[in-house]
C-alpha positions in Angstrom: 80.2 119.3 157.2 78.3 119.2 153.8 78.7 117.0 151.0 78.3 117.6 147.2 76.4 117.7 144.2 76.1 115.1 141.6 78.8 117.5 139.6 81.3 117.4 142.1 80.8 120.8 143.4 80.7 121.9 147.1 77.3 122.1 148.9 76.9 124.5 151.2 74.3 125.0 153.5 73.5 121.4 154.5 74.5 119.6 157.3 75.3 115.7 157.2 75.3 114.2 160.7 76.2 110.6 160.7 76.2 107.8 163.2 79.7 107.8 163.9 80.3 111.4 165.2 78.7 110.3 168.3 80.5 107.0 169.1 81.5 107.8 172.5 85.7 106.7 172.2 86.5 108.8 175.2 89.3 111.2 175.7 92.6 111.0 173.9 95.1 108.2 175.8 98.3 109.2 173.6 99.0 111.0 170.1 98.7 109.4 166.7 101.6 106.8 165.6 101.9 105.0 162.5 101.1 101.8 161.9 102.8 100.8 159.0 101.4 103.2 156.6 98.1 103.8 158.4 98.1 105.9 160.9 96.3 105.3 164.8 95.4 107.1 168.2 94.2 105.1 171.2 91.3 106.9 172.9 90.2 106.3 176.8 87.2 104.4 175.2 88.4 103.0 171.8 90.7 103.1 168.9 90.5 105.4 165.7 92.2 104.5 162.5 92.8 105.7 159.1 95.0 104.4 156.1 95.7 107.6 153.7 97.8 105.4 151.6 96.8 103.9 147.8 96.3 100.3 148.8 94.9 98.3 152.0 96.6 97.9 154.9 96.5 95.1 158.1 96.8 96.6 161.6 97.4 94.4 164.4 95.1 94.7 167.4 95.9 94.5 171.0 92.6 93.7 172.6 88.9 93.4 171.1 87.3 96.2 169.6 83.9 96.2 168.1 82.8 98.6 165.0 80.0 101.0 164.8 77.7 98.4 163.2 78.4 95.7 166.6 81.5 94.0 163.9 83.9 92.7 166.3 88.0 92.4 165.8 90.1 90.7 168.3 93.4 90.0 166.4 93.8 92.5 163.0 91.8 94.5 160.9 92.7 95.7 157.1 91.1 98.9 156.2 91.1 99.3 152.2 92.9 102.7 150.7 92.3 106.0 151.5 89.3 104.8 154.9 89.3 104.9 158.3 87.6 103.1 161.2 86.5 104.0 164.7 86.7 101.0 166.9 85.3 101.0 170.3 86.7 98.9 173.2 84.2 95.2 173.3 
């Protein structure tokens, strides 16, 4: 994983680690399903989400979740275009 340069070009040889590859969501509990046109997939220890459409979308929650900066959602949560969000079980 690398980023890129102020022109937009790839660069290689760098590594960015960030906080949220080492939330700890658990193992897969069933595949990915749409919701609406996000997209989510229920893990043993949390819930990952990502909207790949042009414009935000609500998701309904069924339980309370907490994000990686201690956030919590009990009810919805509206991700803006083109994120995602890892949610983990609170």
């Amino acid at each position: 994983m690398s980023g890129f340069t102020k022109s937009g070009a790839q660069d290689y040889g760098r590594i960015l680690l960030y906080p949220e590859y080492s939330l700890d969501v658990g193992k897969p509990d069933a595949p990915a399903k749409r919701a609406g046109d996000a997209w989510q997939r229920e893990y043993s220890g949390g819930l990952a989400l990502v909207n790949p459409s042009n414009h935000s979308v609500a998701i309904p929650l069924h339980g309370s979740y907490v994000d990686e900066n201690g956030k919590r959602y009990a009810k919805s949560i509206t991700l803006a275009k083109a994120t995602g969000e890892i949610l983990l079980r609170g």
